[in-house]
C-alpha positions in Angstrom: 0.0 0.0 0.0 1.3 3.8 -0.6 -0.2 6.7 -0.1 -2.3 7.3 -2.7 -1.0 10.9 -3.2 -0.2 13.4 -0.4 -3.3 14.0 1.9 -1.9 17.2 2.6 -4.3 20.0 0.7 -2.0 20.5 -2.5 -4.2 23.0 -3.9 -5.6 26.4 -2.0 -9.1 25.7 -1.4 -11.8 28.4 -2.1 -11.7 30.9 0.9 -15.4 32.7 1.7 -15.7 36.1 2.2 -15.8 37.7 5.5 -18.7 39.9 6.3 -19.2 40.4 10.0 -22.9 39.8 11.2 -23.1 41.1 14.8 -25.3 39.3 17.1 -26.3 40.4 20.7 -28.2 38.3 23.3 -27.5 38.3 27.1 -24.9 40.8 26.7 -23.3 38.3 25.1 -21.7 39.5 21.9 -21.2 37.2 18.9 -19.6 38.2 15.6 -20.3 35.7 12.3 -18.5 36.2 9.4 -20.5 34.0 7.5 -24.0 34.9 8.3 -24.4 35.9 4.4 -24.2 32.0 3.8 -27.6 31.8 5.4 -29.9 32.5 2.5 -32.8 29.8 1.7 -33.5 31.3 -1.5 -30.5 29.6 -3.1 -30.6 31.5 -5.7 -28.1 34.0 -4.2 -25.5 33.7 -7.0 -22.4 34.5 -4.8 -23.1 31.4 -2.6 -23.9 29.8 -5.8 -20.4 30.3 -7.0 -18.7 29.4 -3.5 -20.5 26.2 -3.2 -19.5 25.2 -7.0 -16.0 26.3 -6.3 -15.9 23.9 -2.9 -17.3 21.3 -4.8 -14.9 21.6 -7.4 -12.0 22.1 -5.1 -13.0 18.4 -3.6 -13.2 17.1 -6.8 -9.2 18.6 -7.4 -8.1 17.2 -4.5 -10.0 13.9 -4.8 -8.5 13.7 -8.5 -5.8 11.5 -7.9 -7.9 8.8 -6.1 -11.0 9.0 -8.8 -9.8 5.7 -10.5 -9.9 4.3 -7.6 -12.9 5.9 -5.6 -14.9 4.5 -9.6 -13.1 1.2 -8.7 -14.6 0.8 -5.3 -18.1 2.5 -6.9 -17.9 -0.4 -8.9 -16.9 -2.9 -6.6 -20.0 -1.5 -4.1 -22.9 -2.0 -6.8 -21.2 -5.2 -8.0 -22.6 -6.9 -5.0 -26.2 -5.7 -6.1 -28.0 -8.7 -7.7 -29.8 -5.7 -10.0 -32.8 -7.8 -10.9 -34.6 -8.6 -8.6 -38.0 -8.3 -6.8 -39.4 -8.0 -2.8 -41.2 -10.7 -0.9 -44.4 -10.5 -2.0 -47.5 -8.9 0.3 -50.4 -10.6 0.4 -53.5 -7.5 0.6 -56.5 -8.5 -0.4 -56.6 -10.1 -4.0 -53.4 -9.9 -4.7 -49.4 -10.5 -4.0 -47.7 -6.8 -4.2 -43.9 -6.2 -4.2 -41.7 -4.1 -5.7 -39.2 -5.3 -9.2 -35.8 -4.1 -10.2 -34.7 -4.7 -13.2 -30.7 -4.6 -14.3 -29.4 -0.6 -14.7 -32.0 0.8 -13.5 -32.1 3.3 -10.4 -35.8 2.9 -9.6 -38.4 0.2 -8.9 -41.5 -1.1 -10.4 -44.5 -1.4 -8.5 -46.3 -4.8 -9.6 -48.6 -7.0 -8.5 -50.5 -10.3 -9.7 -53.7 -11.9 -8.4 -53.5 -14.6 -5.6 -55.2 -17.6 -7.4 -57.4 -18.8 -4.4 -58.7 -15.3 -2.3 -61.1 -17.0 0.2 -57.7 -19.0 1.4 -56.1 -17.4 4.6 -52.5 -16.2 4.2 -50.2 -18.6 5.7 -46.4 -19.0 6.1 -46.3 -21.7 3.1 -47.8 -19.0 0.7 -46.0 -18.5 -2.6 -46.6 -16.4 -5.2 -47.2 -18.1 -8.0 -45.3 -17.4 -11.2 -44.7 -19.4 -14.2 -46.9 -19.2 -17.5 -50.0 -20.3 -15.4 -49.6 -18.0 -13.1 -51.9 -14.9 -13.7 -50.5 -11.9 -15.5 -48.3 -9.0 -13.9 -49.5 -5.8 -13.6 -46.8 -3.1 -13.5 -48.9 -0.4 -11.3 -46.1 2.4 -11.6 -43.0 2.2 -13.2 -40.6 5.2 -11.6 -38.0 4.6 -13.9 -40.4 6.2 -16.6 -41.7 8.8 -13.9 -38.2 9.8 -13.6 -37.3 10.0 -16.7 -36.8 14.0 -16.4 -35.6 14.7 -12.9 -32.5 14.7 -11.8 -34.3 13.6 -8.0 -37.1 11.2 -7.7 -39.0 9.7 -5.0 -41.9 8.4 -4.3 -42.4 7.6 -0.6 -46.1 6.8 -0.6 -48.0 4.5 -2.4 -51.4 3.8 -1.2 -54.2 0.7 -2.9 -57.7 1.6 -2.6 -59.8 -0.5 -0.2 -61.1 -1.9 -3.5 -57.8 -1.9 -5.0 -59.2 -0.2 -8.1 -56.8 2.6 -7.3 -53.5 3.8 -6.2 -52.7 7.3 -4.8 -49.2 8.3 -4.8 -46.4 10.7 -3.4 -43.6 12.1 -5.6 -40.8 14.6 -5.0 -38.6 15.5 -8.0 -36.1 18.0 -5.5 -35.4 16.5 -2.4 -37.4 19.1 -0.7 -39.4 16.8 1.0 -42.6 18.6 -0.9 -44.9 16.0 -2.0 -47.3 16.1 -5.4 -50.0 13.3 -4.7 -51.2 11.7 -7.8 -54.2 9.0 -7.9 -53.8 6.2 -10.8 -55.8 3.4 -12.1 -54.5 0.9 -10.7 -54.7 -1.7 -14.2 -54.6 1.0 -16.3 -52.1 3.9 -14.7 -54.9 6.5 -16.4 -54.7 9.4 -14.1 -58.1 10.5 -11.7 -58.6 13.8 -11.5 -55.7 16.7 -10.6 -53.1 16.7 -8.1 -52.8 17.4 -4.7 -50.2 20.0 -4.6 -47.5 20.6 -1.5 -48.3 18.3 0.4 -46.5 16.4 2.7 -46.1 12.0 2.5 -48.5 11.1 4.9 -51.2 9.9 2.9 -54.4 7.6 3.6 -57.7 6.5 2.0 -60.9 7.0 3.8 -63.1 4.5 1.7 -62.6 4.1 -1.8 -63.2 7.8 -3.0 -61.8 9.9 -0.6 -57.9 10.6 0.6 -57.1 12.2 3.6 -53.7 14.2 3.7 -51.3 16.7 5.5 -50.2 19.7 4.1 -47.7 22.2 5.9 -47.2 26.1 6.9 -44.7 28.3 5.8 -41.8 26.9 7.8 -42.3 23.1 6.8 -44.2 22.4 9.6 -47.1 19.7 8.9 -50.2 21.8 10.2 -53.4 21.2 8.4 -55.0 17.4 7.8 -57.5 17.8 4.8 -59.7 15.2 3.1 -60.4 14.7 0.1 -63.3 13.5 -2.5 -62.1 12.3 -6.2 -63.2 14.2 -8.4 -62.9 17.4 -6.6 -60.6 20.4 -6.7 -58.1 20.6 -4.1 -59.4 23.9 -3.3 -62.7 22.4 -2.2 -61.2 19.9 0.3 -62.3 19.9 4.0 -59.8 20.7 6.5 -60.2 18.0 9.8 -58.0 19.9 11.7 -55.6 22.6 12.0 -52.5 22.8 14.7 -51.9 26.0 15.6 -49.4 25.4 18.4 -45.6 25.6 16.7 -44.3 23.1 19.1 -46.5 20.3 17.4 -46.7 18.9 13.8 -49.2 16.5 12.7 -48.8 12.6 11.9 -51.6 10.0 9.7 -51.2 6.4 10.0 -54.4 3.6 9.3 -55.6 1.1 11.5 -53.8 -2.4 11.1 -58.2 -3.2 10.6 -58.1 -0.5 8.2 -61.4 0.6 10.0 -59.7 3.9 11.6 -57.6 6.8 10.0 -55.5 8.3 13.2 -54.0 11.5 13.3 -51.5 12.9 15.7 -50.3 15.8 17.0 -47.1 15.7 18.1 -44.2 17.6 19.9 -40.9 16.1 21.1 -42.8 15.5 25.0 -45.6 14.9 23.8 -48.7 13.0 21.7 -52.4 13.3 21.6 -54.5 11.1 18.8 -58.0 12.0 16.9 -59.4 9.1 14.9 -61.6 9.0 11.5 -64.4 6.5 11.1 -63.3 5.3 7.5 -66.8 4.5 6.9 -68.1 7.9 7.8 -65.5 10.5 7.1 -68.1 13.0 6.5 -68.0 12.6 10.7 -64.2 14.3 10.9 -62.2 13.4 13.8 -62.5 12.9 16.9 -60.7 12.5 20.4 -59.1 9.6 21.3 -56.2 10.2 23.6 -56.5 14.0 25.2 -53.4 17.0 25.2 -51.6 16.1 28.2 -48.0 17.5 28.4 -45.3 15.0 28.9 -47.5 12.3 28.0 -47.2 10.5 24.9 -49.7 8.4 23.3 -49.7 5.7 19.8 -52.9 4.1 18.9 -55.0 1.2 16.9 -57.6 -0.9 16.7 -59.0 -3.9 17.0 -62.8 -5.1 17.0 -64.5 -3.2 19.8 -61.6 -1.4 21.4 -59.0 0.9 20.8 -55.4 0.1 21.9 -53.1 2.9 23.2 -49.9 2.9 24.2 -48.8 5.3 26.6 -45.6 6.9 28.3 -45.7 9.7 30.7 -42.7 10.9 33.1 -44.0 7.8 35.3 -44.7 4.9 32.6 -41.1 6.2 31.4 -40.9 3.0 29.4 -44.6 2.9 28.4 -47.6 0.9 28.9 -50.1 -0.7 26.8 -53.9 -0.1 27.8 -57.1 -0.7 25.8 -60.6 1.1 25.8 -63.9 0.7 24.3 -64.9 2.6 21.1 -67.6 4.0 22.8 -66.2 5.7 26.1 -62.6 6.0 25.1 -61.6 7.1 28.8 -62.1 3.9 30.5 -59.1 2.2 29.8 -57.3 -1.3 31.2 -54.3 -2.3 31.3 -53.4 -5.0 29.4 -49.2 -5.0 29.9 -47.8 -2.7 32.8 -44.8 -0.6 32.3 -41.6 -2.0 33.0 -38.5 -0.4 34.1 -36.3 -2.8 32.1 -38.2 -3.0 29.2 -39.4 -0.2 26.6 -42.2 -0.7 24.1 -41.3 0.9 20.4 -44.1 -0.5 18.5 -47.1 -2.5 18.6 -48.9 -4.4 15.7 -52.6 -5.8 15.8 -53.9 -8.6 14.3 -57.5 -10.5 14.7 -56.3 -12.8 17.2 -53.0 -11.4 18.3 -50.9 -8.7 19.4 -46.7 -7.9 18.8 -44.7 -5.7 20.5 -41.8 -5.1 19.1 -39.4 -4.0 22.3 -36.2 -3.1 23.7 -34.2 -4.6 26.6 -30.8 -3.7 27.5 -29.6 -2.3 24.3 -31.5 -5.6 22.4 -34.6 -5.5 20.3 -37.1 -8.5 21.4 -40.3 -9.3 19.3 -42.7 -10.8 21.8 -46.3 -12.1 20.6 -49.3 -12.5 22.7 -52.9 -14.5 21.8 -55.6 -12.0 22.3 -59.3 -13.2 23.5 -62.0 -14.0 21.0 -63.2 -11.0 19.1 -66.2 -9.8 21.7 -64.5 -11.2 25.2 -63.4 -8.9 27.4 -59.9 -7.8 27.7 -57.9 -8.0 30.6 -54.2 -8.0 31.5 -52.4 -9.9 28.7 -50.0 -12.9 30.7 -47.5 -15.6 28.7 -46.2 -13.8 25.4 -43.8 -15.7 23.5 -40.7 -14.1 22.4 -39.3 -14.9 19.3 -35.7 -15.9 19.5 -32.5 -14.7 17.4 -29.0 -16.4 16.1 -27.3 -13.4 16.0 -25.7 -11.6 19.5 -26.7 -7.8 18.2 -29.2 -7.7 15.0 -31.9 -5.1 13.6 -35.4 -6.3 13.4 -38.6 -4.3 11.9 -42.1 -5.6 11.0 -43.7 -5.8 7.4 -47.1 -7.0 7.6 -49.4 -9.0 5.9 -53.5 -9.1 6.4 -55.2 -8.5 9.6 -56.9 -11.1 9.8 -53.8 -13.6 9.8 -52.2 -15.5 11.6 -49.0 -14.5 10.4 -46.3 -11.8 11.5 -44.2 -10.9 8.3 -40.5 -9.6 9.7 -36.9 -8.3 8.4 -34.1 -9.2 10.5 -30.5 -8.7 10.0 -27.3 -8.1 11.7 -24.3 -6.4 10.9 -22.8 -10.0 9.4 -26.4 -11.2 8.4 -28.2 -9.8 4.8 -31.9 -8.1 5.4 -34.0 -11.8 5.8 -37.8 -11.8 5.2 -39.3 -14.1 7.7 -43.4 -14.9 8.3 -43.9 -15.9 11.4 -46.9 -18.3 12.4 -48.2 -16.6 15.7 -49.9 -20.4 16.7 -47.1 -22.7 16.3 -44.1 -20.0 16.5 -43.2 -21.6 13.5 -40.6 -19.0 11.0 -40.2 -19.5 7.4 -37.8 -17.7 5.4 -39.7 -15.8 2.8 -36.4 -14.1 1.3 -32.9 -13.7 1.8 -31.5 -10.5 0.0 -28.7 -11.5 -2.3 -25.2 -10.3 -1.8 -22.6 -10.9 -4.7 -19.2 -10.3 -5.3 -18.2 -14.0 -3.2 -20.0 -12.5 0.4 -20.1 -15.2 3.1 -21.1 -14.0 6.2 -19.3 -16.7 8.4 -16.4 -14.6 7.7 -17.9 -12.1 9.7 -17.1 -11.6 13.3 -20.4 -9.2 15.5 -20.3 -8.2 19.3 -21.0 -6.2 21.7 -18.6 -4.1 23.8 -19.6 -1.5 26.7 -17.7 1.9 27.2 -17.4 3.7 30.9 -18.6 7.4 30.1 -17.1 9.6 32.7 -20.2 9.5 35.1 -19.9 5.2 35.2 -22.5 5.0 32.9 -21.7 1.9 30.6 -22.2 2.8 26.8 -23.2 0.0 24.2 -21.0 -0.5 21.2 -22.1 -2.8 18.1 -19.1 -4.2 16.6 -18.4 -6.4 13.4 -15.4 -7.7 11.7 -13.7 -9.8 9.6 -12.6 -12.9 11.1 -8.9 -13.9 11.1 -7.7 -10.4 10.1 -8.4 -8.5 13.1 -5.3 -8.4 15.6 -6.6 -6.2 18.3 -2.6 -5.4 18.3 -3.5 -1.6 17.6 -3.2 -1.8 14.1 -6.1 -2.4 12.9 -8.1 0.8 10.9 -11.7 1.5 12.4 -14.2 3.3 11.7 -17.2 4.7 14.9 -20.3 5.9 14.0 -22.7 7.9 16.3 -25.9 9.4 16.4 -27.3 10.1 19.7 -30.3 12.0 19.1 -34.1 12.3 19.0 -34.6 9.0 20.7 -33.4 7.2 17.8 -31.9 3.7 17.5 -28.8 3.1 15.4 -29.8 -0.7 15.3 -26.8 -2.9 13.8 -28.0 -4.0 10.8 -26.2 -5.2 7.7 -25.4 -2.5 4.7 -23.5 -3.8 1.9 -21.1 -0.8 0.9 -19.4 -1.8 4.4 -17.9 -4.7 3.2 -16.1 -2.2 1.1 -14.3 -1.3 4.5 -14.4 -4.4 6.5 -12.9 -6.5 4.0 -9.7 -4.2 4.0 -9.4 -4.5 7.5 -11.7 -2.4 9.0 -13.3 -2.7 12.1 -16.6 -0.7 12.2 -18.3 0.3 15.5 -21.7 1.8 16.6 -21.7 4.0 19.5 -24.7 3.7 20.9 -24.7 6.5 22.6 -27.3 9.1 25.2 -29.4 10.8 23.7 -30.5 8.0 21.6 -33.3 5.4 22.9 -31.3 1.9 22.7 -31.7 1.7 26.3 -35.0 2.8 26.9 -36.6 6.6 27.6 -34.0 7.5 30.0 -30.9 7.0 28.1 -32.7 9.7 25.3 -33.8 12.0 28.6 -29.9 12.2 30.1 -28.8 13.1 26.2 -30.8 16.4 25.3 -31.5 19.7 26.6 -29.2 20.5 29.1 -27.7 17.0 29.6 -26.8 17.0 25.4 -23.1 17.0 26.3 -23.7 13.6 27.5 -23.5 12.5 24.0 -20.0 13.7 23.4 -18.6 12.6 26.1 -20.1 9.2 25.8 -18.6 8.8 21.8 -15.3 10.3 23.5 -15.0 7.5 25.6 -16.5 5.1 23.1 -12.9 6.2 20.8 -10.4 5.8 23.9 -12.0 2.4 24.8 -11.4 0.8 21.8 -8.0 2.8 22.1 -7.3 1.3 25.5 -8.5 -2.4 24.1 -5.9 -2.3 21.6 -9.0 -2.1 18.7 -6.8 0.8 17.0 -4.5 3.8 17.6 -5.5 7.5 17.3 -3.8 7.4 13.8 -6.4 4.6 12.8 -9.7 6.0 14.5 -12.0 7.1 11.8 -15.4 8.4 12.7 -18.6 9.1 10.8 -22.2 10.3 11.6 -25.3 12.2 9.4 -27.9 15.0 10.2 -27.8 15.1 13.9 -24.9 12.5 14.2 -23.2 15.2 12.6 -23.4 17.6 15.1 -22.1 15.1 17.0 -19.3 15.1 14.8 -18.8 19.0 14.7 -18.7 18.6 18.8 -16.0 15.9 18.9 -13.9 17.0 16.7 -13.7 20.9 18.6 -13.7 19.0 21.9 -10.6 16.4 20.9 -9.1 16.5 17.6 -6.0 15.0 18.2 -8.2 11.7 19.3 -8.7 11.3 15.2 -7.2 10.8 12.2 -10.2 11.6 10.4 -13.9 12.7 10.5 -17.1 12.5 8.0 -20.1 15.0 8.8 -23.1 14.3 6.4 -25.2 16.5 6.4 -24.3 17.9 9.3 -26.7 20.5 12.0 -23.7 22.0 13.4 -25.4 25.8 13.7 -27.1 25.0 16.2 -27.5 28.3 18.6 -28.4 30.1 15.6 -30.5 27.7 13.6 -32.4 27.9 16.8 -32.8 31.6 17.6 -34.6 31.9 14.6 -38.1 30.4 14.5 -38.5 31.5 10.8 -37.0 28.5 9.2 -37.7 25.1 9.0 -38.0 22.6 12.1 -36.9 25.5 14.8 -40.0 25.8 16.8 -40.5 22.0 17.0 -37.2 21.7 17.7 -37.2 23.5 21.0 -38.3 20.5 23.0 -34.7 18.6 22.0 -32.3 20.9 22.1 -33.6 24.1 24.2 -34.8 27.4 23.3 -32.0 29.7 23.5 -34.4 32.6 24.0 -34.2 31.4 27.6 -30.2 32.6 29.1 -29.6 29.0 30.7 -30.4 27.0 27.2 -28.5 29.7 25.3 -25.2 29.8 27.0 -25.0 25.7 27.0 -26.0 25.6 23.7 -23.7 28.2 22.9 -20.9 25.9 24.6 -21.0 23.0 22.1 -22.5 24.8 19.1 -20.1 23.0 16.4 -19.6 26.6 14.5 -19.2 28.7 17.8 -16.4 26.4 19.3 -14.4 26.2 16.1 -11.1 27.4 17.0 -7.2 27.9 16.4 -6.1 23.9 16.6 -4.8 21.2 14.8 -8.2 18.9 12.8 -8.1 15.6 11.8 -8.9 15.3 8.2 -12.4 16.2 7.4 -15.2 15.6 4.6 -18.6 17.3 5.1 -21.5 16.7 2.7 -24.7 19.1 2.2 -27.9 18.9 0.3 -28.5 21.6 -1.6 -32.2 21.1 -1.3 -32.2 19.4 2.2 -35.1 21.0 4.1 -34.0 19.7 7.5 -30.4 20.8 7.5 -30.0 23.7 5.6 -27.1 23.6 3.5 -25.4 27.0 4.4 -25.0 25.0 7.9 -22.3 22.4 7.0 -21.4 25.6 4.2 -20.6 28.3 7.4 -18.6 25.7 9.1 -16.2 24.3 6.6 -15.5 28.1 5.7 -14.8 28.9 9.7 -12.8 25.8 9.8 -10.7 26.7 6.9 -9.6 30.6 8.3 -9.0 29.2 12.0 -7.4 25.6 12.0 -3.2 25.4 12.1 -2.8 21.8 10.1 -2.5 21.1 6.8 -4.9 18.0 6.8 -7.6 17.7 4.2 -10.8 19.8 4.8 -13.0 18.8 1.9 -16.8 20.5 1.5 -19.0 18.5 -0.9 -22.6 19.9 -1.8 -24.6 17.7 -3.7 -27.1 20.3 -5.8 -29.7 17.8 -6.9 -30.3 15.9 -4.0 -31.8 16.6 0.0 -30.9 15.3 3.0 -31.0 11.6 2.2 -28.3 12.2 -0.9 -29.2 11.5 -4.7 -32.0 8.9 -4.7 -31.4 6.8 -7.7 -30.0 3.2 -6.0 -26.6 3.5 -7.9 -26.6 7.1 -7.7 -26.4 7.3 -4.0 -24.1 4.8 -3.8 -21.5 7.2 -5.6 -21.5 9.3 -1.5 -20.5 6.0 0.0 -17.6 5.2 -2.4 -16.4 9.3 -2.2 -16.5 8.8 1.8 -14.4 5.3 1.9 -12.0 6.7 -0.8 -11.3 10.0 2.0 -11.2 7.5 4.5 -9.0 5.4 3.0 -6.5 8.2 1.4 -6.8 9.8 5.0 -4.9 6.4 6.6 -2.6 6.2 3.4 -4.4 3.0 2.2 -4.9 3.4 -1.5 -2.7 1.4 -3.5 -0.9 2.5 -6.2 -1.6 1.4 -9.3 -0.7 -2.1 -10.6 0.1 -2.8 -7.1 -1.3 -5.4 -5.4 
């Protein structure tokens, strides 16, 4: 191995102007030389021009790797099997799933008739194919649909109760703005216009009517609206309107289908109205009331409605059930538990799942519910579903309500996404699908664990860990890469990705840090991460990096670390706290202006946002948000290498964010590492969205990585 070129900058980068922005709050004075950057217009063409000259100095930089950054492009989508289609869905009449077919970015959305309807789905089900096998029906082919964007996605698609029809969600920029269209579903001939900026969260109330979300000015889903084919947008009925800044509205359907539930939201707190599907002209009505602190996710199931609640005291959250008709008697059917957290629920005729969380673990445990019309009481005796792997990822996917069956994916961080139906009488799994992975993969090659970190205060920190057996040495010299999160509440569960292998199988060892401020270890690991505990989470990925130090997993010259959106203020933290603990950092997408992303309500996700981080308005939040504030600590050091990515039409983490602090970065550190700013300008915060397209991030980021630690051959070497 050689060095791949000198990962010095050999080329002056672009340098931003400096025009100072005073601000004043607190007598606190703080001057920003790069205020101008924040402009949500992007049209501005000076910032224009500095984001194409940073993308282009990357690109100079990056120059003398590109052969090899296509090689491992290549060698990343080589391990795709390109055509290829989903387990199947059972719904009503017919099998759905999703086809790709060889060089193409985007699915198809298919669908065939299940020969024998009055059957019940069961785990032996297959769809049939073959030239008896009734016809395909390509529904929506995106390929075509995309045809003249440079961004496509379509995040919601929706079958009519009568599956006649099939209502859609598309966004061509990456703005997270949705265009609803309604199709015939044999046919793809369009039903009336439209539904214009609206947001994905899309239902049907019968088969002609839709009810939808739309938002306000700053992004904020505000309004829920339904709508009757055939009529003009303008015409539709709004159900509700939030008012209150702090909250933004949610849709999801009854697992019965029966019930369209709509939620307000805030980051404390949840109160649910449902929608009769059978009588939407009746709009919504209360379910679970506006208590603050109190959080509450809901379904149904014949006479009853089933809620799950947490609250300061059921921390972890209980389930309870009440009639339709007097919604505020409620029993409980499983009591909280200090141990154990409930993230989901799913409802079926005769049984319930909850999908759960016990010392850093996922557990799927199912329960058999009385007969449709007995009374419910406390729920004894579920049955837990067990696992090969010692850390793994598991979500649900389901099938018909009436079934017996729990459709699941589970992987690891060794194991390929596996489709799985469960029988919920006999506990019986069948593998529906494995998801291919070419290019030679074998997972017993693969070595996963878990490891715990001591964070300053004795708390012990969870760490994911996989490898590749028989080349890790734990002798200090092995490269590694952490990744971190630690925010919202969110899970960074260790499942498998495929570009990985791009890393592991050249040695790396890859490690989550499953850090505070996160939920992996129930509601009080996210409380002691956020507000005015948010330090937490630096501290804990700090001590995440020296323990795998101390264990001899790597050296401060191999330590790589990564994290995304939130994860990458993380990243801005770290690296302003102890630089010299890496060698080198990627922040995607990165909210690293944090104090004054927040002092303005004006743009997207502020208000809302108050309830995680703090509203600086108040002098306590806005001097400790002011002390880790990625772009505020920046400072006269030494930095690791570092790539930071943007979104040019990311609406959650505006792209003059990551833009301000690569430019205060640049005029303030003393090294000569790389510092590398790269803006993709047709793509939001999720990167390009064509399969192989987005792929082309993930071979850019191992190609820094690896040039960063002097691992990129030369060419013709071995």
């Amino acid at each position: 191995m050689s060095a791949g070129g000198d990962c010095s900058a050999p080329i002056a980068p672009p340098v931003a102007k400096k025009v100072e922005h005073r601000m004043e709050m607190f007598g606190d004075v703080r001057i920003d030389n790069y205020y101008w950057l924040r402009d949500n217009s992007r049209s501005n063409p000076d910032i224009l021009s500095h984001l194409h000259q940073e993308n282009a100095y990357t690109d100079l930089v990056m120059a003398g790797t590109k052969q090899f950054e296509d090689d491992l492009f290549a060698e990343i989508r080589g391990r795709i099997k390109e055509d290829d289609i989903s387990a199947p869905i059972r719904r009503g009449p017919y099998y759905y799933y999703h086809r790709n077919l060889e060089g193409k970015e985007y699915v198809q959305h298919c669908r065939r008739l299940v020969p024998d309807t009055e059957a019940p789905p069961s785990v032996y089900d297959e769809m049939p194919t073959g030239p008896e096998a009734p016809p395909e029906q390509i529904i929506l082919d995106e390929n075509i649909k995309a045809q003249d964007h440079s961004f496509y996605d379509v995040t919601a698609f929706k079958v009519s109760p009568n599956s006649k029809l099939v209502a859609y969600a598309e966004d061509t920029k990456g703005d997270e703005i949705y265009t609803v269209y309604v199709i015939e579903a044999e046919t793809g001939a369009p039903i009336g216009k439209p539904l214009a900026n609206v947001t994905s969260d899309l239902e049907w109330a019968g088969d002609d009517a839709l009810v939808y979300i739309t938002m306000d000015e700053i992004l904020r889903p505000d309004k829920v609206w339904l709508h009757r084919l055939g009529t003009d947008q303008s015409d539709d009925i709004c159900l509700y309107h939030e008012k209150d800044d702090m909250f933004s509205l949610d849709l999801e359907v009854s697992e019965s289908k029966k019930f369209l539930f709509v939620a307000s939201e805030s980051k404390n707190t949840t109160f649910a109205f449902y929608l009769d599907v059978s009588k939407p002209e009746d709009g919504l009505r209360v379910l679970t009331p506006r208590v603050y602190g109190e959080d509450t996710r809901v379904s149904h199931r014949g006479n009853h409605f089933f809620i799950r609640r947490r609250s300061d005291l059921f921390y972890n959250s209980e389930l309870l059930a009440c009639p339709l008709d007097d919604v505020s008697s409620t029993t409980v059917l499983i009591p909280h538990r200090e141990s154990v957290k409930i993230e989901d629920m799913q409802l079926f005729a005769d049984h319930l799942v909850l999908f759960e969380r016990e010392n850093g673990s996922q557990k799927v445990t199912v329960y058999h519910l009385p007969t449709l019309g007995e009374p419910l009481t406390r729920l004894q005796g579920g049955r837990s579903i067990d696992f090969v792997d010692p850390i793994f990822s598991v979500y649900r996917s389901g099938p018909q309500f009436s079934s017996n069956i729990l459709r699941f994916t589970y992987s690891s961080m060794r194991t390929p996404p596996s489709v799985y139906d469960h029988d919920m009488d006999t506990g019986k799994s069948v593998v529906k699908k494995i998801e291919t992975v070419l290019g030679g993969f074998d997972e017993s090659n693969y070595f996963c664990e878990r490891k715990w970190a001591t964070a300053p205060d004795e708390t012990l920190i969870p760490m994911s860990i996989v490898c590749r057996k028989n080349m890790v040495k734990l002798d200090a010299s092995d490269p590694l890469l952490l990744h971190g999160y630690g925010s919202y509440e969110s899970c960074v569960n260790p499942c498998f990705m495929g570009s990985r292998l791009s890393l592991v199988d050249r040695g790396f060892i890859y490690v989550i840090a499953h850090i505070r401020g996160g939920g992996e270890m129930g509601r009080p690991w996210y409380e002691n991460g956020k507000l005015l505990t948010k330090k937490n989470t630096f501290t804990d990925f700090i001590a995440c990096a020296e323990y795998l130090i101390e264990k001899g997993y790597c050296t401060k010259e191999k330590l790589c670390i990564n994290g995304r959106s939130a994860g990458g203020l993380l990243m801005g933290a770290v690296l302003n706290m102890r630089p010299d603990l890496f060698r080198a950092a990627v922040a995607e997408v990165p909210f690293v202006d944090v104090l004054t992303t927040m002092l303005d309500p004006t743009i997207p996700l502020t208000t809302s946002e108050w309830e995680e981080w703090g509203d600086p308005r108040t002098e306590e939040y806005y001097y400790y948000m002011k002390s880790y504030s990625p772009v505020d600590n920046v400072r006269a050091q030494n930095y690791p290498h570092i790539l930071v990515t943007a979104g040019f039409n990311d609406p959650r983490v505006l792209y003059f964010e990551p833009a301000k602090f690569v430019a205060k970065l640049r005029d303030l550190k003393k090294d000569d590492n790389m510092l590398l700013f790269k803006c993709e300008m047709c793509a939001g915060h999720c990167s390009k969205s064509g399969r192989f397209e987005s792929l082309r991030e993930d071979a850019l980021i191992y190609a820094f990585l690896l040039k960063a630690l002097n691992m990129i051959p030369t060419p013709g070497s071995a």
